[in-house]
N, C-alpha and C positions, 0 to 999 in steps of 0.2 A: 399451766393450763392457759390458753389462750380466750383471751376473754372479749366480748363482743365489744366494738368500738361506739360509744355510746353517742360522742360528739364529736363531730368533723368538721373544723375549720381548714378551710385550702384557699389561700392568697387574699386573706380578707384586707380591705384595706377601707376605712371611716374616718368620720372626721365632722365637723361643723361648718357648715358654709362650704369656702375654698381653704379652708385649715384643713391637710392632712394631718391626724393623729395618729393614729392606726397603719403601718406599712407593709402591703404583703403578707402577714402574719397566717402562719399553719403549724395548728397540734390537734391532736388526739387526745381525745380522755375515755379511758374505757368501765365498762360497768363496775361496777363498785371501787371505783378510785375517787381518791379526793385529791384534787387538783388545786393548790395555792400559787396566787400570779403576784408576785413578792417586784418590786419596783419604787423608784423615787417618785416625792411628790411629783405631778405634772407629767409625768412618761406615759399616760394613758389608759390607766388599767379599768376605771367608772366609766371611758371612754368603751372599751372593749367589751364590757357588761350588756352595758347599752345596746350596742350591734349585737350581740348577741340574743339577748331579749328582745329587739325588734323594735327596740323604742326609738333608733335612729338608722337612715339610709345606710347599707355597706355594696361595697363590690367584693365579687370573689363566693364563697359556697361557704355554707354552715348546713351541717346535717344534723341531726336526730337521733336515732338509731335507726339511720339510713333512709330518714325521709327528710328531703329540702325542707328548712324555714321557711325559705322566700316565695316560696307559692302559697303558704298555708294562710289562712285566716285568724285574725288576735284569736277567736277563740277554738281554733284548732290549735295553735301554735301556745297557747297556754296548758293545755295538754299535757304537753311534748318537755316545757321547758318555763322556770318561774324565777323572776326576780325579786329576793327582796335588798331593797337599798337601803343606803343609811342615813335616807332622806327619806324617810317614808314618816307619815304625818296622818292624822287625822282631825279634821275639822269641825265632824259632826259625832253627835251627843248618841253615836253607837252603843248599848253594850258591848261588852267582853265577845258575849254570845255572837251577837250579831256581826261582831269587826270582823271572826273565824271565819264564820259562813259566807261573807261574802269570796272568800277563796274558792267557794264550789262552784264559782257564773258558769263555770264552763262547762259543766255538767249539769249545768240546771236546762230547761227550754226556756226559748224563745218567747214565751208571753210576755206580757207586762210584767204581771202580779206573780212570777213561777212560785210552787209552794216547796215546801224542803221533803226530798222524799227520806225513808229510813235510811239510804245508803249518803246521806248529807250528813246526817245525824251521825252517824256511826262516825264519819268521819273529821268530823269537827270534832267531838270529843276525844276520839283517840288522839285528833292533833295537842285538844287542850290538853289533855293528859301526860301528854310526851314532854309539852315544854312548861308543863309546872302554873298555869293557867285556867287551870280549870274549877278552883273554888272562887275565882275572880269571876265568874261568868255575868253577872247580874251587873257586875259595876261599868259605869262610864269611862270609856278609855278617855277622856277631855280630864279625868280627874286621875291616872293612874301618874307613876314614876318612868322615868328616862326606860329605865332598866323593864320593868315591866311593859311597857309599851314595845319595847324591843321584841320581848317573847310571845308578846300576842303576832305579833308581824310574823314573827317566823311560825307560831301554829296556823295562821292564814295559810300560809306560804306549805308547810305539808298539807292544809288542808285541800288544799287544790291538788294534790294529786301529781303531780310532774315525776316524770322522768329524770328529767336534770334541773337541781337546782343553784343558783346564780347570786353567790352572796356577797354583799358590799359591804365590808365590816361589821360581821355580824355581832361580833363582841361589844361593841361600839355602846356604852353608859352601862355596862352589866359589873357586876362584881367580879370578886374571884369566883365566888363559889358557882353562881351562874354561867359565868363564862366553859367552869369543867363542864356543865351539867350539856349546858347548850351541846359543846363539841361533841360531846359523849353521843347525847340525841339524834344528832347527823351523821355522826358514826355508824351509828344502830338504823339510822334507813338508808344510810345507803350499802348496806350490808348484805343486801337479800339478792345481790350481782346484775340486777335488772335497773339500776339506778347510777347515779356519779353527783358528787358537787364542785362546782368551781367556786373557790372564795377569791375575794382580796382581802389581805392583812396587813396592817401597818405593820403590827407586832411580829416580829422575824422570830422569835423563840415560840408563839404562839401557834402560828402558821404551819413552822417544822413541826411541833409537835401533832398538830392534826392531820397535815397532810401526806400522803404516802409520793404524790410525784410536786415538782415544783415549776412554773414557767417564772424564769426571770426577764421583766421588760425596761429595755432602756429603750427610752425614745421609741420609742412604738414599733421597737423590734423585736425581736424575738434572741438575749444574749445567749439564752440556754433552757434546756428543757431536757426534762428526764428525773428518776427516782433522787429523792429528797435525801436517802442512805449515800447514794453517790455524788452529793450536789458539789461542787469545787468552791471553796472556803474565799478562794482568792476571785472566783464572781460575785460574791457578795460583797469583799470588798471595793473593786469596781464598781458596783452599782450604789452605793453607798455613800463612794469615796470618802471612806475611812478604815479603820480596822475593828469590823466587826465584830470575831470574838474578843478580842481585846476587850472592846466596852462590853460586852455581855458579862463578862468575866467581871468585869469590875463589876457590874450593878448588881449580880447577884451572888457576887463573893460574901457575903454577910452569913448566907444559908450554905457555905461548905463547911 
């Protein structure tokens, strides 16, 4: 079945300053696909986030499902599309409760003081709920763990509502056990075919196991793109420059 194209990059090319990072770069990710951008330190992939989320200048088209980014407004375009990074921090003495809800600005009006309606509510809890956060509510995120601070970020991050979500090491301080739960969570929303995720993953076994397509970026190209069943063994040694299953093989030879 041909399924709707969720996110459409066509010749994007970013960068800082006069650093190009970013070159040319076009894929597709379509509704309920989870899309992992698997690449060496330094080749750009927090680079590619970024322009994506809008938090830096790009040339070239990023769609939607089929509406331009680059006209929309932060808070249309938050919408459409949510980043969370693995630089995400909190400086003030929020509840739990409170950190979530700021993920609904985008739905909230334009006042000052806007108040939360029932459909904030609903949604901030079902977010706390999905990611295991939700008897945490009353506590101060200034006091929580690596791991837990993680999972509030990303029930922010459903609680806002997105279309597509934009992940930057999402595993990043979780356990194992959190780590299954996490992937499982994102699985399960972007399940409903009206959705997609893009991650970066350091972790290359991690990665494959959650993602069904793969973009591999060397130097802020585009080496290969397409289904994670089909992925060629020998681009990942390439991008690696090493022999990947080899070491895989060894580190979790212990568990055959």
């Amino acid at each position: 079945m041909d399924r709707t194209v969720m996110l459409s990059v066509e010749n994007l090319s970013c960068g800082y300053g006069k650093t190009e990072v970013i070159h040319d770069l076009s894929f597709q990710v379509r509704a309920g696909e989870r899309l992992c951008i698997l690449g060496a330190n330094g080749c750009g992939k927090t680079t590619l986030l970024r322009a994506l989320a809008g938090v830096i200048p790009f040339q070239g088209s990023v769609e939607a499902d089929g509406v331009s980014l680059g006209g929309l407004s932060p808070r249309q375009r938050a919408k459409k599309i949510a980043l969370m990074s693995q630089f995400s921090q909190s400086a003030f003495d929020y509840t739990v409760y409170e950190a979530v809800m700021l993920g609904r600005y985008a739905h909230r009006s334009d006042s000052l003081f806007p108040s939360e309606s029932a459909a904030d509510r609903d949604a901030v809890q079902d977010a706390m709920r999905r990611t295991g956060v939700w008897e945490l509510g009353e506590q101060l995120v200034t006091r929580l763990s690596g791991g837990q601070l993680q999972r509030v970020f990303l029930a922010r991050t459903f609680a806002q509502e997105p279309q597509i979500i934009l992940l930057d090491e999402p595993a990043n301080h979780l356990d194992l056990r959190y780590q299954a739960e996490l992937l499982e969570s994102l699985r399960d929303w972007s399940a409903d075919g009206k959705r997609c995720v893009v991650g970066v993953f350091h972790d290359i076994s991690l990665a494959l196991a959650f993602a069904d397509t793969a973009l591999l970026l060397e130097e802020g190209k585009a080496l290969a793109c397409g289904s994670v069943g089909e992925l060629d063994e020998k681009l990942l040694d390439r991008l690696y420059g090493m022999d990947v299953r080899g070491y895989m093989k060894r580190m979790y030879g212990r568990w055959e």
